[in-house]
Biopython code that builds the backbone (N, CA, C, O; Angstrom):
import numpy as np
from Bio.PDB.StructureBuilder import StructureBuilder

atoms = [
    (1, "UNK", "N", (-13.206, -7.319, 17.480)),
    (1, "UNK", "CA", (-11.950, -6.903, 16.867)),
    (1, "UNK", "C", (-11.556, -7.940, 15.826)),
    (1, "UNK", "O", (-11.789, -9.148, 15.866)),
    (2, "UNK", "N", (-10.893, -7.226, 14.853)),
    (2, "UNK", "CA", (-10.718, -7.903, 13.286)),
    (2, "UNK", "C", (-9.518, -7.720, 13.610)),
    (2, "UNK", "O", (-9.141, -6.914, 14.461)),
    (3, "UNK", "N", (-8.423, -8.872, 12.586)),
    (3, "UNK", "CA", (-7.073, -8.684, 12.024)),
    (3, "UNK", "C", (-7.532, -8.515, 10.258)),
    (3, "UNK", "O", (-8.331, -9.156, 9.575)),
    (4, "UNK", "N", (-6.562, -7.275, 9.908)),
    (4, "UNK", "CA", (-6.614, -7.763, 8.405)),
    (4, "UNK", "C", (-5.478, -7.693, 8.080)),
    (4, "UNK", "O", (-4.691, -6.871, 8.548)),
    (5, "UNK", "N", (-5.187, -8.592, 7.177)),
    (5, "UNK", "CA", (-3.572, -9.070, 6.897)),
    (5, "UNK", "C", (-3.875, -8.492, 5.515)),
    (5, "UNK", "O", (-4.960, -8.782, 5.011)),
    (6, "UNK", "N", (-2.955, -7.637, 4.796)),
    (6, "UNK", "CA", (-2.596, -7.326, 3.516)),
    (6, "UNK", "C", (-0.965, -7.721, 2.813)),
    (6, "UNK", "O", (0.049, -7.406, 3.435)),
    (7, "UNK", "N", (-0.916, -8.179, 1.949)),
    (7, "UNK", "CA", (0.371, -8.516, 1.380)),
    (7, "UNK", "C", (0.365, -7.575, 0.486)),
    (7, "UNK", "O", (-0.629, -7.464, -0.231)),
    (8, "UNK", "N", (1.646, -6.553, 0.309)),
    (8, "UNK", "CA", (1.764, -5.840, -1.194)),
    (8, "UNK", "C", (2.664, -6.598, -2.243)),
    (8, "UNK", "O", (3.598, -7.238, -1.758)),
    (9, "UNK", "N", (2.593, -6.607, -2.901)),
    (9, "UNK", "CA", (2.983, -7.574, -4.166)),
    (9, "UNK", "C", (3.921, -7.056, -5.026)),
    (9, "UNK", "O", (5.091, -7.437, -5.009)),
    (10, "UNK", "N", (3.407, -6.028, -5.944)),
    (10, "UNK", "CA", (4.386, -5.654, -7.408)),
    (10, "UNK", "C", (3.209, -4.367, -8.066)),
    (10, "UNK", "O", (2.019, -4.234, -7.781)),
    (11, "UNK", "N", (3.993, -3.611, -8.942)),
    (11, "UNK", "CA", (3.327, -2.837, -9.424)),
    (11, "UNK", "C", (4.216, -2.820, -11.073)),
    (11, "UNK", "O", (5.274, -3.346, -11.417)),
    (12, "UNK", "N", (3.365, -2.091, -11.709)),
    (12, "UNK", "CA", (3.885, -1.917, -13.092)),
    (12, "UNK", "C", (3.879, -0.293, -13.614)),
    (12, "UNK", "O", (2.827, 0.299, -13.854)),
    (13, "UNK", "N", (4.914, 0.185, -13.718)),
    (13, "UNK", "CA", (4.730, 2.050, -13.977)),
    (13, "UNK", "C", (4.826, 2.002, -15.573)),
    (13, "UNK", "O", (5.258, 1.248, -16.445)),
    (14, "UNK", "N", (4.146, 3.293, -15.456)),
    (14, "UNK", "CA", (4.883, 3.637, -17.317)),
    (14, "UNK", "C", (5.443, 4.776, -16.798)),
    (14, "UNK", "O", (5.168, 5.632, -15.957)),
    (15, "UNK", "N", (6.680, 4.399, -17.893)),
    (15, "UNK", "CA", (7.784, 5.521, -17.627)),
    (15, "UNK", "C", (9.395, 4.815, -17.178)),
    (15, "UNK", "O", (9.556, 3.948, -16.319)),
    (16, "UNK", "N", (10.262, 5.327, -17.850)),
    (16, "UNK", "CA", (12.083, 5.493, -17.799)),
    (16, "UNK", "C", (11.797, 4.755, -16.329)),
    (16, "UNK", "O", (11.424, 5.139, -15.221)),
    (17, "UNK", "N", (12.116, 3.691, -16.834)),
    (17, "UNK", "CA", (12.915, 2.446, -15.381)),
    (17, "UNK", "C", (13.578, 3.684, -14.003)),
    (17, "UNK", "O", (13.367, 3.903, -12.810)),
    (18, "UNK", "N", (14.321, 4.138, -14.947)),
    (18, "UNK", "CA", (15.600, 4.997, -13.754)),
    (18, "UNK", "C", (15.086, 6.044, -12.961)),
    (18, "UNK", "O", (15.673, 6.492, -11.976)),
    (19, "UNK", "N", (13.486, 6.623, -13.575)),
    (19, "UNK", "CA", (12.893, 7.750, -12.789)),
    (19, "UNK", "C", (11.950, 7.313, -11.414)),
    (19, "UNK", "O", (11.296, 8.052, -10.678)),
    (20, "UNK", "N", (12.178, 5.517, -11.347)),
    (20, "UNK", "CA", (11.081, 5.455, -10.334)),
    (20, "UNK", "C", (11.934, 4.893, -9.478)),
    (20, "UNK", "O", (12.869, 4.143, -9.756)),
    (21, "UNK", "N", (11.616, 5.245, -8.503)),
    (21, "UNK", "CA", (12.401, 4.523, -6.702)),
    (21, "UNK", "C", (10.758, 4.605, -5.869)),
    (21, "UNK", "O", (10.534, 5.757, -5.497)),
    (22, "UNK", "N", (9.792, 3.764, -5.580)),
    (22, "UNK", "CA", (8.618, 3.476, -5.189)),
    (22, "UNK", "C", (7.983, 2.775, -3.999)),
    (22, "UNK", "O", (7.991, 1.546, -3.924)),
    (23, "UNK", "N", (7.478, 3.482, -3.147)),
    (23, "UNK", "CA", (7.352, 2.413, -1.813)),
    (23, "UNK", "C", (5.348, 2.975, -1.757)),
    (23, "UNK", "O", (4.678, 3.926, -2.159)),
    (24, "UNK", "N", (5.149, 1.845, -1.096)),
    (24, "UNK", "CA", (3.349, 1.856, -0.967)),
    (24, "UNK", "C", (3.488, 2.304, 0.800)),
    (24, "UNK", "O", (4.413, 1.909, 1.510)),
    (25, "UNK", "N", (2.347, 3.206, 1.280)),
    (25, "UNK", "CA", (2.100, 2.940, 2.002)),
    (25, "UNK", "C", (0.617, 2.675, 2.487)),
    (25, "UNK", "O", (-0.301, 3.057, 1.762)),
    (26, "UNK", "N", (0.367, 2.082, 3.596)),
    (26, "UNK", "CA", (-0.709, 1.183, 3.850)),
    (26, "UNK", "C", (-2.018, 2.390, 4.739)),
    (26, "UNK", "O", (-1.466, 2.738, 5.784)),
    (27, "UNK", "N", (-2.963, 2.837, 4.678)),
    (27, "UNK", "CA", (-3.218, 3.806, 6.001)),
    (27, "UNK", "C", (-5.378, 2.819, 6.451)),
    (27, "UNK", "O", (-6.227, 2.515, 5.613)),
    (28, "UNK", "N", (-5.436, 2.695, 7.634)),
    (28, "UNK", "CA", (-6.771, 2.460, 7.499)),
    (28, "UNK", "C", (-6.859, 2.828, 9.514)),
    (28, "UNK", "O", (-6.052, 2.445, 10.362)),
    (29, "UNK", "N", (-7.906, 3.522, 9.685)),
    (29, "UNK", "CA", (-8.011, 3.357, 10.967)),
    (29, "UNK", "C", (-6.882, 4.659, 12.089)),
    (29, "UNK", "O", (-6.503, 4.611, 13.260)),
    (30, "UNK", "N", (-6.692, 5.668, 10.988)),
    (30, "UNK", "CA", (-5.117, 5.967, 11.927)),
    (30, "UNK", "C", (-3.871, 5.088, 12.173)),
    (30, "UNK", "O", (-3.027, 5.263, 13.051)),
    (31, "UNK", "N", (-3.904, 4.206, 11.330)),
    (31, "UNK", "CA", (-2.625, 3.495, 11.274)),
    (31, "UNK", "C", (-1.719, 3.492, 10.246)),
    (31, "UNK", "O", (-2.194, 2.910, 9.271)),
    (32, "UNK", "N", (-0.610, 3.904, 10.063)),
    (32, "UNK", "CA", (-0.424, 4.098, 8.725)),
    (32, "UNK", "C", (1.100, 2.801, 8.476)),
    (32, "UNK", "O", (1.822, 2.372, 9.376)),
    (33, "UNK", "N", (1.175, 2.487, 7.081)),
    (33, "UNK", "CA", (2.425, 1.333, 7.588)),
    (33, "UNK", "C", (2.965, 1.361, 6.099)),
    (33, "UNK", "O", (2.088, 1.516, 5.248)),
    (34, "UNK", "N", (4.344, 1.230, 5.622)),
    (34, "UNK", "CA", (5.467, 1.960, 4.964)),
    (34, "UNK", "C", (6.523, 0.460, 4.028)),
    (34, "UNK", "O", (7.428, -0.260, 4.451)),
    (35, "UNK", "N", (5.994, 0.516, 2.992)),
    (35, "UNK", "CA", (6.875, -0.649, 2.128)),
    (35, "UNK", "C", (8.448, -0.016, 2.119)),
    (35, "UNK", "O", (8.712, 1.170, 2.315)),
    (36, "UNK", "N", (9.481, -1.147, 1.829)),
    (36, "UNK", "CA", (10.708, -0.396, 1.377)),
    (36, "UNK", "C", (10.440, 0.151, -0.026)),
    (36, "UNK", "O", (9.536, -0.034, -0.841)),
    (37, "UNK", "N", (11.979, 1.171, -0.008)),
    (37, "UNK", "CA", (11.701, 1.404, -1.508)),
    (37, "UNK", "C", (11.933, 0.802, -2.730)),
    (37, "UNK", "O", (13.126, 0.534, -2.588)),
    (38, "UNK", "N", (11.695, 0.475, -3.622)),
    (38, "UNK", "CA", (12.221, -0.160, -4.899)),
    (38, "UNK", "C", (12.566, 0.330, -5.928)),
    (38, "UNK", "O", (11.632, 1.019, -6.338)),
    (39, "UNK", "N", (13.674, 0.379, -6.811)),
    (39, "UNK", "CA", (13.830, 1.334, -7.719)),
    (39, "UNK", "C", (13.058, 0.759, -9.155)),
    (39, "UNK", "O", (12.662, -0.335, -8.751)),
    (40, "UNK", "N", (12.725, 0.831, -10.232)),
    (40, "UNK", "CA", (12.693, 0.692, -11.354)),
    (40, "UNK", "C", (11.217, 0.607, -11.848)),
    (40, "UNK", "O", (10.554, 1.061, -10.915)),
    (41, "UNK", "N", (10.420, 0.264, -12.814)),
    (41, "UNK", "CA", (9.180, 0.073, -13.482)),
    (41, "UNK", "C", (8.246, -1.230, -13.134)),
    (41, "UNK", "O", (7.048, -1.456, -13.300)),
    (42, "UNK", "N", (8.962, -1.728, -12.767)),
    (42, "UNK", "CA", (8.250, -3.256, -12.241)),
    (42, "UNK", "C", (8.834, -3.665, -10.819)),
    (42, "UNK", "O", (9.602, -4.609, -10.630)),
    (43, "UNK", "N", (8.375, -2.858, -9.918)),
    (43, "UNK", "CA", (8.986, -2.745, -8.225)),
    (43, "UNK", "C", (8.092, -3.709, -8.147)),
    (43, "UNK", "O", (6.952, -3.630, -8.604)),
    (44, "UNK", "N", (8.823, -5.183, -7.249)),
    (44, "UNK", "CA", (8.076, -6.356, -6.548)),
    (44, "UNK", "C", (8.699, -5.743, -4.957)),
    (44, "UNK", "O", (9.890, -5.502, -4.755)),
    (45, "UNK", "N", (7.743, -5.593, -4.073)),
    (45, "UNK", "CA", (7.525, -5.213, -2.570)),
    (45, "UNK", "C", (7.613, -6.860, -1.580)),
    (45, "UNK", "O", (8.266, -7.036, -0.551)),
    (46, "UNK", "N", (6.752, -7.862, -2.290)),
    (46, "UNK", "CA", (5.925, -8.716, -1.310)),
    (46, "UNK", "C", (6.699, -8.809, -0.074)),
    (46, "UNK", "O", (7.633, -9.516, 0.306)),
    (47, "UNK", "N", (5.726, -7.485, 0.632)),
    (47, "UNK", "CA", (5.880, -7.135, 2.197)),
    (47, "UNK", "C", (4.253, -7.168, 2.762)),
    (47, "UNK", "O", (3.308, -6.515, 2.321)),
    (48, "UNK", "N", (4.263, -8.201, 3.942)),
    (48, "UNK", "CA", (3.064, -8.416, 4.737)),
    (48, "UNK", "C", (2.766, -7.515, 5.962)),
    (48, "UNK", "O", (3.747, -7.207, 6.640)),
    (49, "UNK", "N", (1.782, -7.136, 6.271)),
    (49, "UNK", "CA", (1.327, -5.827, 6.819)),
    (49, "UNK", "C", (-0.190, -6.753, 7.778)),
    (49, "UNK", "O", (-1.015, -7.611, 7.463)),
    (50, "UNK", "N", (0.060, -6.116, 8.768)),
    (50, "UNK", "CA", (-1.607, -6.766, 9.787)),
    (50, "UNK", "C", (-1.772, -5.704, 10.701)),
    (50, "UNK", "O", (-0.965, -5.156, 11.452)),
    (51, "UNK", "N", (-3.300, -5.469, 10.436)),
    (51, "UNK", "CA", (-4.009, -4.432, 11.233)),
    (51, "UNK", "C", (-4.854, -4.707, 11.926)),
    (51, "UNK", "O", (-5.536, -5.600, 11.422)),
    (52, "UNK", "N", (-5.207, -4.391, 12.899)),
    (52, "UNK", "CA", (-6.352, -4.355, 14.338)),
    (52, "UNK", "C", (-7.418, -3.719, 13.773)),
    (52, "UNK", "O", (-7.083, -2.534, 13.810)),
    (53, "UNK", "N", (-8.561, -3.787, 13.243)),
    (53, "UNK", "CA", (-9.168, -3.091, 12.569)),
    (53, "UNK", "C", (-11.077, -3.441, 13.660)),
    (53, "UNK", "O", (-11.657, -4.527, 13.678)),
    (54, "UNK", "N", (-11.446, -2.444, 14.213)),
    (54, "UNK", "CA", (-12.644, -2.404, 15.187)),
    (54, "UNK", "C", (-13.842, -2.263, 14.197)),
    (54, "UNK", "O", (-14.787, -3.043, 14.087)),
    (55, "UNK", "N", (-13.577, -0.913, 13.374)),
    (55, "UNK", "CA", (-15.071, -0.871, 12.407)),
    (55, "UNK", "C", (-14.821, -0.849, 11.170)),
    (55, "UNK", "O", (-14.032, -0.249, 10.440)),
    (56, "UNK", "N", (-15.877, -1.843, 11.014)),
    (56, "UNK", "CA", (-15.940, -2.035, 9.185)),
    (56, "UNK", "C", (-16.092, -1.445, 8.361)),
    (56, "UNK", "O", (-15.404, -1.469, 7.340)),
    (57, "UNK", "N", (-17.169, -0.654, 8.603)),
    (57, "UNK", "CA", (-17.740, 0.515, 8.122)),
    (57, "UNK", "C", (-16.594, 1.473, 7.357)),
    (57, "UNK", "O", (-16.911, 1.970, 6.276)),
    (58, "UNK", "N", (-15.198, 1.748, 7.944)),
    (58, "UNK", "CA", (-14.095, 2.090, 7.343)),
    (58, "UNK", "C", (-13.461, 1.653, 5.738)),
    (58, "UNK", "O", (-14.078, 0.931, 4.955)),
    (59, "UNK", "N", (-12.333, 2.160, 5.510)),
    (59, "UNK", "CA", (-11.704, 1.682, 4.211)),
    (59, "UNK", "C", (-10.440, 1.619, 4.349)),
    (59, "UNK", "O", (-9.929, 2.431, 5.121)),
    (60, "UNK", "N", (-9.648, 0.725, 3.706)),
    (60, "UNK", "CA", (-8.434, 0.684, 3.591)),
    (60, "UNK", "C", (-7.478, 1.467, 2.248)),
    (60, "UNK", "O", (-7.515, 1.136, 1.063)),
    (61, "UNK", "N", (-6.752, 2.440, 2.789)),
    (61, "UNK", "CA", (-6.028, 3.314, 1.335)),
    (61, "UNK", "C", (-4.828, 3.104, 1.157)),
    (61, "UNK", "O", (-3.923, 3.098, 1.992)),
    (62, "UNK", "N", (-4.776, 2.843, -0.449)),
    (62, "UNK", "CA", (-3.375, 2.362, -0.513)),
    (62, "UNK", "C", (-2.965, 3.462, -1.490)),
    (62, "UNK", "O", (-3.608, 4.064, -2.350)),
    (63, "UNK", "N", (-1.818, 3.530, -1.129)),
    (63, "UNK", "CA", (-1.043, 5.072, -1.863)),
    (63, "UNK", "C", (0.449, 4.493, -2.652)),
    (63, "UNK", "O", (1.250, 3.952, -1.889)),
    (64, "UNK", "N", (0.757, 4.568, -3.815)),
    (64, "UNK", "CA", (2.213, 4.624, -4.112)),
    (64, "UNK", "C", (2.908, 5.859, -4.464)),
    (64, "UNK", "O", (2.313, 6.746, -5.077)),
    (65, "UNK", "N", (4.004, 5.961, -4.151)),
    (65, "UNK", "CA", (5.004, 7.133, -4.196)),
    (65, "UNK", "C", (5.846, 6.863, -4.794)),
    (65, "UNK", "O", (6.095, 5.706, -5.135)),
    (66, "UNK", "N", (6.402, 7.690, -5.037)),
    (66, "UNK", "CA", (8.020, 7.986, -5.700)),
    (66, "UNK", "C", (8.771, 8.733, -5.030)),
    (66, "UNK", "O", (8.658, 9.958, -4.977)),
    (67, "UNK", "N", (9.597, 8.071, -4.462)),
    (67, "UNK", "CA", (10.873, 8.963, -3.772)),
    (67, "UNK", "C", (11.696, 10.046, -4.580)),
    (67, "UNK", "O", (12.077, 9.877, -5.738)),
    (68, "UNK", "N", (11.922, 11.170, -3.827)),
    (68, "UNK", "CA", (12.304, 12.323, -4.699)),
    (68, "UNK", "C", (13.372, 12.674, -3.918)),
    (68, "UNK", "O", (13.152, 11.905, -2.982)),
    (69, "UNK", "N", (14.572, 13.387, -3.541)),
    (69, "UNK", "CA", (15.445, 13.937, -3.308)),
    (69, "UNK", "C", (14.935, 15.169, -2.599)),
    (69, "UNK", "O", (15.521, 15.421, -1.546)),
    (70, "UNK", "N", (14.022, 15.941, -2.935)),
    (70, "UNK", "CA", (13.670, 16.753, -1.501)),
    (70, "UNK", "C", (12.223, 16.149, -0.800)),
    (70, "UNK", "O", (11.947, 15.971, 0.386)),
    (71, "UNK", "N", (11.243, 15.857, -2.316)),
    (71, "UNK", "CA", (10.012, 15.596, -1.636)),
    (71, "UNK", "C", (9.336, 14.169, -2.254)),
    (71, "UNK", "O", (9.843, 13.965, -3.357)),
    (72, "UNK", "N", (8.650, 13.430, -2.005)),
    (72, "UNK", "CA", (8.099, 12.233, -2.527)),
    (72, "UNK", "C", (6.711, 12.763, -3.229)),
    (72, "UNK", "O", (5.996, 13.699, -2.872)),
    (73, "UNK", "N", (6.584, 12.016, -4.156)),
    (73, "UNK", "CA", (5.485, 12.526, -5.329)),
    (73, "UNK", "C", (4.490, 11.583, -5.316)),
    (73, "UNK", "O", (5.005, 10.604, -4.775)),
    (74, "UNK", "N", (3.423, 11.336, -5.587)),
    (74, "UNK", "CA", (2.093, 10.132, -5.146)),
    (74, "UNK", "C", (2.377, 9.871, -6.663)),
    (74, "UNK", "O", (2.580, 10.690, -7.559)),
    (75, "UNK", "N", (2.341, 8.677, -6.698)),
    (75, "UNK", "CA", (2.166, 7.973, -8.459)),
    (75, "UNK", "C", (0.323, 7.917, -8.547)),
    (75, "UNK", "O", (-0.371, 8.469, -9.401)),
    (76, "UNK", "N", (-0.268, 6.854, -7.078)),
    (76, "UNK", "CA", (-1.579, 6.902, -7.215)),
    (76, "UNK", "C", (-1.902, 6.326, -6.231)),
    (76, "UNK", "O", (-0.952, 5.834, -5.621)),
    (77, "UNK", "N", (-3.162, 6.128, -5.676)),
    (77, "UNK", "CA", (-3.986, 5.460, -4.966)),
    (77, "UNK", "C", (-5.055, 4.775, -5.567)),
    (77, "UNK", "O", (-5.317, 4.422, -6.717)),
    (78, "UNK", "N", (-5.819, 4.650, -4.032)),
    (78, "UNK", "CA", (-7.096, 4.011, -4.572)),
    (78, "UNK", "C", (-7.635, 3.619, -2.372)),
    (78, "UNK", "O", (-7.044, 3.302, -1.340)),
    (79, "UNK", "N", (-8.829, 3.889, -2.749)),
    (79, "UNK", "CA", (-9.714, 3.411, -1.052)),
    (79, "UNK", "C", (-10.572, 2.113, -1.467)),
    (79, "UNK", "O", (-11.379, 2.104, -2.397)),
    (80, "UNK", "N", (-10.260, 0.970, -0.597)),
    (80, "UNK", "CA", (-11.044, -0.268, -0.501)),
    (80, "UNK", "C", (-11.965, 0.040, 0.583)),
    (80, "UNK", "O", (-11.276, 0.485, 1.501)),
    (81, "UNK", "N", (-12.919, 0.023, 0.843)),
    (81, "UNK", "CA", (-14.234, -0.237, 1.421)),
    (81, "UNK", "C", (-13.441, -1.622, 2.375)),
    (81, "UNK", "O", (-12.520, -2.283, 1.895)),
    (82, "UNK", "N", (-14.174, -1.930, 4.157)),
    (82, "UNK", "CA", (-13.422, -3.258, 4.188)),
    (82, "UNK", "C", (-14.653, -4.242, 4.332)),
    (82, "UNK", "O", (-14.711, -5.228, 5.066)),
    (83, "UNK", "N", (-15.596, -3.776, 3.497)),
    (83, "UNK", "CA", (-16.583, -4.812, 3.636)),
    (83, "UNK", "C", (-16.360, -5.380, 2.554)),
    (83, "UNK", "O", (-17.068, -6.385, 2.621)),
    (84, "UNK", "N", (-15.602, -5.405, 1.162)),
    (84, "UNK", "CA", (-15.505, -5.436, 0.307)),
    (84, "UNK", "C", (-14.441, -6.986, 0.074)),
    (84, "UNK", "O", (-14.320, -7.871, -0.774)),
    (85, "UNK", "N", (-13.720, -6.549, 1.637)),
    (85, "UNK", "CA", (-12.328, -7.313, 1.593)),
    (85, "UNK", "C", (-12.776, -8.437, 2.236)),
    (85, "UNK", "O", (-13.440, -8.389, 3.272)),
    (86, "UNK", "N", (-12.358, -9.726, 1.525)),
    (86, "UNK", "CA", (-12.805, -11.465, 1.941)),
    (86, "UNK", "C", (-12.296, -11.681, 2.955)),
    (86, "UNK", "O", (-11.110, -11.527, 3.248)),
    (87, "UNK", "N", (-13.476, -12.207, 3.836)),
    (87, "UNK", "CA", (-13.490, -12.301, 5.654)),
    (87, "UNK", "C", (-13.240, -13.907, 5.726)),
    (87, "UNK", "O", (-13.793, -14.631, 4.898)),
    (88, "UNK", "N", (-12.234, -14.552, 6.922)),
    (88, "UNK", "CA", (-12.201, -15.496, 6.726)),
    (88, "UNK", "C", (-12.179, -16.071, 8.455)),
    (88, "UNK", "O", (-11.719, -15.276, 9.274)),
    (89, "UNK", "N", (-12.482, -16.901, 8.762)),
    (89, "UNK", "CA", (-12.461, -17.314, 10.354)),
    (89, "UNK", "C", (-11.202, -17.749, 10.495)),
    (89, "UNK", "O", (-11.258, -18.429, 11.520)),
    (90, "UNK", "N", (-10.108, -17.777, 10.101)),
    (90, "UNK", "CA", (-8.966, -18.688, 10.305)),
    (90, "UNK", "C", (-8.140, -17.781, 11.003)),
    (90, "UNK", "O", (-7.026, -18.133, 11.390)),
]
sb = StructureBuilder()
sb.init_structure("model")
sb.init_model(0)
sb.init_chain("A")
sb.init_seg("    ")
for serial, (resi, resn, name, xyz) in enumerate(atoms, 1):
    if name == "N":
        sb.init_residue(resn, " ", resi, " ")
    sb.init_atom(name, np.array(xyz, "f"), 0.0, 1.0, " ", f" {name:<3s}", serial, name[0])
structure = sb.get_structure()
């Protein structure tokens, strides 16, 4: 059994400051885990996140959204491979 610790950081949108309210969420393994939201074009999150992670062989997906008033809209993703992600003994 692995820990993997992810920090989310900041993102940069294009597009009207006032149309984005933005939270990431984290999913790998059936686990899924939920940034606050941030409003504007340059949302800084740095929120730390740690997962129990058994097989490697898996990927880690990171998704950003936009909060909407009835429904939330995906801005984008992307899947990390976690062999990909720097292993450390500490």
């Amino acid at each position: 059994m692995s820990l993997l610790c992810v920090r989310v950081k900041k993102a940069s949108l294009s597009g009207s400051p006032d149309k984005f309210n933005t939270y990431v969420t984290l999913k790998v393994q059936n686990v899924k885990s939920t940034t606050i939201a941030v409003r504007g074009d340059q949302p800084c999150w740095e929120q730390d996140f740690m997962f129990e992670i058994s097989r490697l062989e898996l990927g880690l997906i990171v998704e950003v959204w936009n909060k909407g008033l009835i429904w939330d809209t995906m801005v984008g993703n992307v899947w990390i491979p976690l062999k990909c992600i720097r292993q450390s003994d500490e």
